[in-house]
C-alpha positions as CSV (number, residue, x, y, z in Angstrom):
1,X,-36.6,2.5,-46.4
2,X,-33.2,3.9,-45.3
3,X,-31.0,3.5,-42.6
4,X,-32.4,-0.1,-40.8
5,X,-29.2,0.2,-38.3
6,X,-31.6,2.7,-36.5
7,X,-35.0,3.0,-38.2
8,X,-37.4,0.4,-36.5
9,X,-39.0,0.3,-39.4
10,X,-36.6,0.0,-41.8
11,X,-35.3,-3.0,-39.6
12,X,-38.4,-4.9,-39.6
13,X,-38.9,-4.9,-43.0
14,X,-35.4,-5.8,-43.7
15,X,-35.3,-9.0,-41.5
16,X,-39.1,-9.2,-42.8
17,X,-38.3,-9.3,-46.7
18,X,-40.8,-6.6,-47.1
19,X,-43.2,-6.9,-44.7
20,X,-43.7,-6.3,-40.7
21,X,-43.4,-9.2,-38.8
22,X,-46.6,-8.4,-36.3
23,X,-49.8,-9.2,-38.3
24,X,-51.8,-6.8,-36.8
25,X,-49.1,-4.0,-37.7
26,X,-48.7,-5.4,-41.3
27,X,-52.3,-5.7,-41.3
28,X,-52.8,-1.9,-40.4
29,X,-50.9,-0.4,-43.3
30,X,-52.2,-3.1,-45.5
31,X,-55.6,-1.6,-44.4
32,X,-54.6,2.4,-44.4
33,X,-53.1,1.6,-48.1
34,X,-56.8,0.2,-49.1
35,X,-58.1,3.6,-47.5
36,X,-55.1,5.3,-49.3
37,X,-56.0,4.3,-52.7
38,X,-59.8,5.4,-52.1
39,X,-58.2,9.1,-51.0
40,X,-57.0,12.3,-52.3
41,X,-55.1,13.7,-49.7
42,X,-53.2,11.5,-46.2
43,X,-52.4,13.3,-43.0
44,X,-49.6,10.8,-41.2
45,X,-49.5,12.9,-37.7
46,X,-46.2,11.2,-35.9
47,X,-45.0,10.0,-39.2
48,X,-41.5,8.7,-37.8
49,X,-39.3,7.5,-40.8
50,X,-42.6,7.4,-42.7
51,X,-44.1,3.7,-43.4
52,X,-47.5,5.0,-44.1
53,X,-46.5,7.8,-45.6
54,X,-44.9,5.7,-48.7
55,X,-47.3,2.9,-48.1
56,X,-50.2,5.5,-48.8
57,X,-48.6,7.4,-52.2
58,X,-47.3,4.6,-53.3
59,X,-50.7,2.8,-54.2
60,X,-52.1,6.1,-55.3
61,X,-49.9,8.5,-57.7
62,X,-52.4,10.9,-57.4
63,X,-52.6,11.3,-53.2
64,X,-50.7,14.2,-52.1
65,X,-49.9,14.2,-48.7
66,X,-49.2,15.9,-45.0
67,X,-46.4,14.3,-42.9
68,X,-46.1,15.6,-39.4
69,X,-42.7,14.5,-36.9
70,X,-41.4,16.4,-34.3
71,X,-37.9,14.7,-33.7
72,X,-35.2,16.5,-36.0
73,X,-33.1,13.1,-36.8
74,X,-35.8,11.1,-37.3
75,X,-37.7,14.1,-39.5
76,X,-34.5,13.6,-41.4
77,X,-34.9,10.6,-42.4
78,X,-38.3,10.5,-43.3
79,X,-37.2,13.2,-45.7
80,X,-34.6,10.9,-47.4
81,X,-37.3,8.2,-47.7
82,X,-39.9,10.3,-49.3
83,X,-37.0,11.5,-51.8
84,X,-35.7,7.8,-52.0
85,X,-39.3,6.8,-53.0
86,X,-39.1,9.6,-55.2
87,X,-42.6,10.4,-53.7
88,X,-41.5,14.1,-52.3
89,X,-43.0,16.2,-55.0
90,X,-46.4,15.1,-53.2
91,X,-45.3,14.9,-49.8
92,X,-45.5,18.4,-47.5
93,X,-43.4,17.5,-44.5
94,X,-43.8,19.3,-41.0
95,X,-40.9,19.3,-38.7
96,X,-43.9,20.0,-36.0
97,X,-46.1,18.3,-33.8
98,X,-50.6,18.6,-34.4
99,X,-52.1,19.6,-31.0
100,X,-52.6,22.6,-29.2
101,X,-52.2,26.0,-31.7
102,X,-49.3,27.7,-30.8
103,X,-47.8,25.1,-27.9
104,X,-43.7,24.3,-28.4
105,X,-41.4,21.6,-26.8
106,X,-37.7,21.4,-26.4
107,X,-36.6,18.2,-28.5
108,X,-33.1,17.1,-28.4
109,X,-31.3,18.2,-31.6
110,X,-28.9,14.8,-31.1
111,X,-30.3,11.7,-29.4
112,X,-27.4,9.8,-29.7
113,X,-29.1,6.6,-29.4
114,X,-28.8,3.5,-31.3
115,X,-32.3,3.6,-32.5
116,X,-34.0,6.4,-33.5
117,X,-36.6,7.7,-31.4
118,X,-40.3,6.5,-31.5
119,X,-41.9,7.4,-28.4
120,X,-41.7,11.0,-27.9
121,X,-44.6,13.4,-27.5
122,X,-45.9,16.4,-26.2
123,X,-46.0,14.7,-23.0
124,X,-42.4,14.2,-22.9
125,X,-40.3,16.9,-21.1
126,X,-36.9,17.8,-21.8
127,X,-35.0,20.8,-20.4
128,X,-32.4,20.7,-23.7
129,X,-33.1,21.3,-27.4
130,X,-34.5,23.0,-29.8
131,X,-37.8,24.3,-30.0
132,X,-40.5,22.7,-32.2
133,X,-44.2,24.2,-32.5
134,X,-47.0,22.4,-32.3
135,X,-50.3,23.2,-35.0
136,X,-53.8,22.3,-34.5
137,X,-55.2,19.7,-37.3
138,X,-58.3,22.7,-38.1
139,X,-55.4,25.0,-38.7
140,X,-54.9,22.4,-42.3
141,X,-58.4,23.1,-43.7
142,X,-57.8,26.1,-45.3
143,X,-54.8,24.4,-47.7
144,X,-57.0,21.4,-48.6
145,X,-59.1,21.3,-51.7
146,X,-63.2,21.2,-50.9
147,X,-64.5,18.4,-50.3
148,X,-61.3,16.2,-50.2
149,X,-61.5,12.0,-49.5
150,X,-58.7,12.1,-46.2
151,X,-57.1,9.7,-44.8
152,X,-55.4,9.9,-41.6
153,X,-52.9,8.3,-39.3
154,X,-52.2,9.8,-35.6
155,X,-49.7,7.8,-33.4
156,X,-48.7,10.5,-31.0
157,X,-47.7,8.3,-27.5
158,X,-51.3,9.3,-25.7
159,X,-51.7,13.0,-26.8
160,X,-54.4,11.9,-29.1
161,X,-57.1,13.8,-28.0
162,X,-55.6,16.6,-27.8
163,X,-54.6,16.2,-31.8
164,X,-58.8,15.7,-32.0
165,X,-59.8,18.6,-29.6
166,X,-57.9,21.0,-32.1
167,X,-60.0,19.2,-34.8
168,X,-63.3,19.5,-34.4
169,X,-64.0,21.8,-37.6
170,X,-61.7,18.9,-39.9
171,X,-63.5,16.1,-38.5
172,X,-66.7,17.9,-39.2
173,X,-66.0,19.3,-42.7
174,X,-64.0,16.2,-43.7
175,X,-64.7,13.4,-42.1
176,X,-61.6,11.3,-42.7
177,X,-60.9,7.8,-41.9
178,X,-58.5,7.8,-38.6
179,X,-56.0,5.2,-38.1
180,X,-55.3,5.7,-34.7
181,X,-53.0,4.3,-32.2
182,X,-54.3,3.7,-28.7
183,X,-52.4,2.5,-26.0
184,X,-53.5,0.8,-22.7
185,X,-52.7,3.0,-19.7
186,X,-51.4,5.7,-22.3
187,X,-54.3,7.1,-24.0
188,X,-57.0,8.7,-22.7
189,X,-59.9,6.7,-24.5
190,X,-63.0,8.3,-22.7
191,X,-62.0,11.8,-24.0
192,X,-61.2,10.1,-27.7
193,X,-64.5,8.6,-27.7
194,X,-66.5,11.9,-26.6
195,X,-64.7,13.7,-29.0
196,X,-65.1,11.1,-32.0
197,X,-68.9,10.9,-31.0
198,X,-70.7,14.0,-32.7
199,X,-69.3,13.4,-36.1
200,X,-70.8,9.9,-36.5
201,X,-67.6,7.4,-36.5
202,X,-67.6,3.9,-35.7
203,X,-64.9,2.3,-33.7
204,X,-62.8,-1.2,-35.0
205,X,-60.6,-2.3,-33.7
206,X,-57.6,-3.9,-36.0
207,X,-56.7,-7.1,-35.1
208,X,-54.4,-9.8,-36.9
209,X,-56.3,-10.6,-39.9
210,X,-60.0,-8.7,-39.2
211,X,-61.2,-5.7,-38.1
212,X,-63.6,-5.8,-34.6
213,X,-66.1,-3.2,-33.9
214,X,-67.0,-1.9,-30.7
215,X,-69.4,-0.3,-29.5
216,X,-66.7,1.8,-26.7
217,X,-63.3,2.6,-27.4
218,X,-61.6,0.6,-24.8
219,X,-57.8,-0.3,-25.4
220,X,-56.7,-3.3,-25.6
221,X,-53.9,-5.2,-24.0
222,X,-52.9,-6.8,-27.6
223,X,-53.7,-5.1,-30.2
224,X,-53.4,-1.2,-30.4
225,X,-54.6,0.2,-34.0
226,X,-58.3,1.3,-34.3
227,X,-60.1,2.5,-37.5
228,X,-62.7,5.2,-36.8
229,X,-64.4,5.5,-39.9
230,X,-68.1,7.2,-41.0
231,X,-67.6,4.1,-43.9
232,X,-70.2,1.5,-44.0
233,X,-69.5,-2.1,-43.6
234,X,-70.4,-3.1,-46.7
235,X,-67.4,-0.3,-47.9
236,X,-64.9,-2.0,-45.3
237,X,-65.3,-5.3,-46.2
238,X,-63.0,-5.6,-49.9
239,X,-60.8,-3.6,-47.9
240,X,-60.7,-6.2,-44.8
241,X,-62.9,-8.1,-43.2
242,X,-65.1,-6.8,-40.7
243,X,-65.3,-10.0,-37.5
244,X,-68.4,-11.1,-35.5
């Protein structure tokens, strides 16, 4: 990955030699590359620079793939990386945010920063910028192939539920596996978990070297990846192992 005097990313896996230094982040893509290889097509919604993004068509050269960011610099760079990994041929990138059909947001064209931004979302209010739209995940049925095997990421800084209220009909048609980030006092979990409840999904929760499941989706304090999947155990388990 390019650019580790500013990508997160990019620095960890630097300093790392190749790997996050957090087990239960280098556990999650470790996880979503197992899902990834099992897939035809990955939706990374807040891709940033784009870890999962390579991590996913990397172990599969025939996954083509959606990335979503809504931060022009950092969109940037994710764009170097997926030509870098010479992955871009595969790769449709969004400078655009998945939520509400039709809702924009003034980003900063220039953040100026030392580090390039990771916690923006639709949440975030800025009177400067320019404009970026926002799509709703449904509105990507139409330009998948029937029947696809998806899997998806969404780490949008609490404004998950609205990426899954504008999803009902891919959740239903598709059921993909959901890597989801949810944050304590960020997210709102009781909304995730109503609107993750008609379509059959079991909740784990990704911890350093196992997955947990639980029976709510409750955040937790440490760890803050969950797998929502329709998969059996018995389907997770060569993939990582589910704990008691």
């Amino acid at each position: 990955m390019v650019r580790p005097d500013r990508c997160e990313v990019a620095k960890e896996l630097y300093w790392g030699e190749g790997r996050r230094p957090r087990p239960p982040d280098r556990l999650a893509v470790e996880l979503f590359a197992g899902l990834a290889e099992r897939s035809d097509v990955m939706v990374d919604i807040g891709a940033y620079t784009g870890i999962f993004t390579l991590a996913g068509t990397a172990v599969n050269p025939h996954l083509t793939a959606h990335a979503f960011e809504i931060v022009p610099e950092v969109f940037d760079v994710l764009r170097e990386n997926c030509w870098r990994n010479d992955v871009l041929p595969r790769v449709t990138l969004h400078l655009a945010g998945v939520g509400a059909p039709g809702d924009r947001m003034k980003i900063p064209t220039s953040t100026g920063g030392s580090a390039l931004p990771s916690y923006y979302s639709r949440s975030t209010h800025f009177d400067h910028g320019a404009d970026v739209a926002f799509v709703s995940l449904d509105s990507l049925l139409d330009t998948l192939p029937a029947e696809s095997s998806v899997v998806m990421k969404i780490d949008v800084e609490g404004t998950e539920d609205t990426v899954l209220r504008y999803g009902q009909g891919f959740l239903a048609s598709l059921k993909p596996d959901i890597l989801c980030e949810v944050l304590a006092g960020t997210a709102n979990a009781a909304e995730l978990g109503q609107l993750l409840s008609p379509h059959g999904y079991d909740l784990y929760l990704v911890r350093d070297d196992d997955l947990l499941r639980r029976a709510e989706l409750t955040p937790d304090a440490r760890f803050r990846d969950w797998l929502f999947t329709t998969r059996s155990v018995e389907e997770l388990d060569p993939l990582l192992p589910v704990g008691p």
